[in-house]
C-alpha positions in Angstrom: 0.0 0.0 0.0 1.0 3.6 -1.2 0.5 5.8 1.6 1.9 9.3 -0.3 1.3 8.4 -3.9 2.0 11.3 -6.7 -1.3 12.8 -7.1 -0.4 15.3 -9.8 -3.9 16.2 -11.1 -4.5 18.0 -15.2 -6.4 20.5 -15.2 -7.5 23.4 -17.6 -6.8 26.8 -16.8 -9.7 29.5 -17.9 -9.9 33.2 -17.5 -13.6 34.9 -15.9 -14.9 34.3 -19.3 -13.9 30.8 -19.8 -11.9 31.6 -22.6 -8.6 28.9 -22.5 -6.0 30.0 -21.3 -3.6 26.9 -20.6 -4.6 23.3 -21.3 -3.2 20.4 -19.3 -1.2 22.2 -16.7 -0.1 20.0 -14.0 -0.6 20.7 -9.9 0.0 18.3 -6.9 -2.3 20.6 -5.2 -5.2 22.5 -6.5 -4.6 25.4 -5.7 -7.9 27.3 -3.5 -9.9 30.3 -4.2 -8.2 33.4 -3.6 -4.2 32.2 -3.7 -2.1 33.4 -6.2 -0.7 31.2 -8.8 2.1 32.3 -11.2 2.1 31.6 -15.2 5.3 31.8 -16.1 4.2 32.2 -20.0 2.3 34.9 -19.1 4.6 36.3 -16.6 1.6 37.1 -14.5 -0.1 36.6 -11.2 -3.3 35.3 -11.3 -6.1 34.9 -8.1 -7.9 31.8 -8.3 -11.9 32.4 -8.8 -13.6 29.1 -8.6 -12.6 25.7 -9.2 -15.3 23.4 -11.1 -15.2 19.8 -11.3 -16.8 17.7 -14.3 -18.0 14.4 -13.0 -18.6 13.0 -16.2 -15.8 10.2 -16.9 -12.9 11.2 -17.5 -13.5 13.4 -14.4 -12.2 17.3 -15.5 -11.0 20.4 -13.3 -11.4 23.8 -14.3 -9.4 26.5 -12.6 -11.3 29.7 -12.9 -8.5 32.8 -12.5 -8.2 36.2 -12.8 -5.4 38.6 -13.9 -4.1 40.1 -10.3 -3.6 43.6 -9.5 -1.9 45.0 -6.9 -4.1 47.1 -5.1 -1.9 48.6 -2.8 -0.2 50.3 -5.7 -3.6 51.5 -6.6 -4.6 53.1 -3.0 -0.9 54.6 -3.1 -2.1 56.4 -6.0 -5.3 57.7 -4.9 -3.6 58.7 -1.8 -1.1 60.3 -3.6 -3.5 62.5 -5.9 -5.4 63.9 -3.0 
């Protein structure tokens, strides 16, 4: 028995219109909603949305994400304006 067995899982990354953005990407761990996971072909940060599971077989994960800003650099600049 296998007690910590690779569980890398395939999943399919979309944007918040579900427009493809990266097809068979590899994780150990899902990531959750709201942690920040880096695409290094997009040399972004992106914030996890929702993750949605297709039960049909083959079961299918969709990782919802979001471009990330960095909000503090925004309140800087309204802070800096007034």
């Amino acid at each position: 028995m296998r007690i910590f067995k690779n569980n890398k899982k395939s999943v399919t990354l979309l944007d918040e219109k579900w427009n493809i953005i990266d097809d068979n990407v590899n994780f150990i761990n899902l990531p959750r909603v709201h942690e920040l996971i880096f695409i290094p072909k997009e040399n972004n940060y992106y914030r996890v949305v929702n993750i949605v599971y297709s039960m049909a077989k083959p079961i299918e994960t969709y990782v919802i994400i979001e471009l990330h800003t960095d909000d503090y650099a925004l309140i800087e600049k309204k802070q800096e304006k007034s």
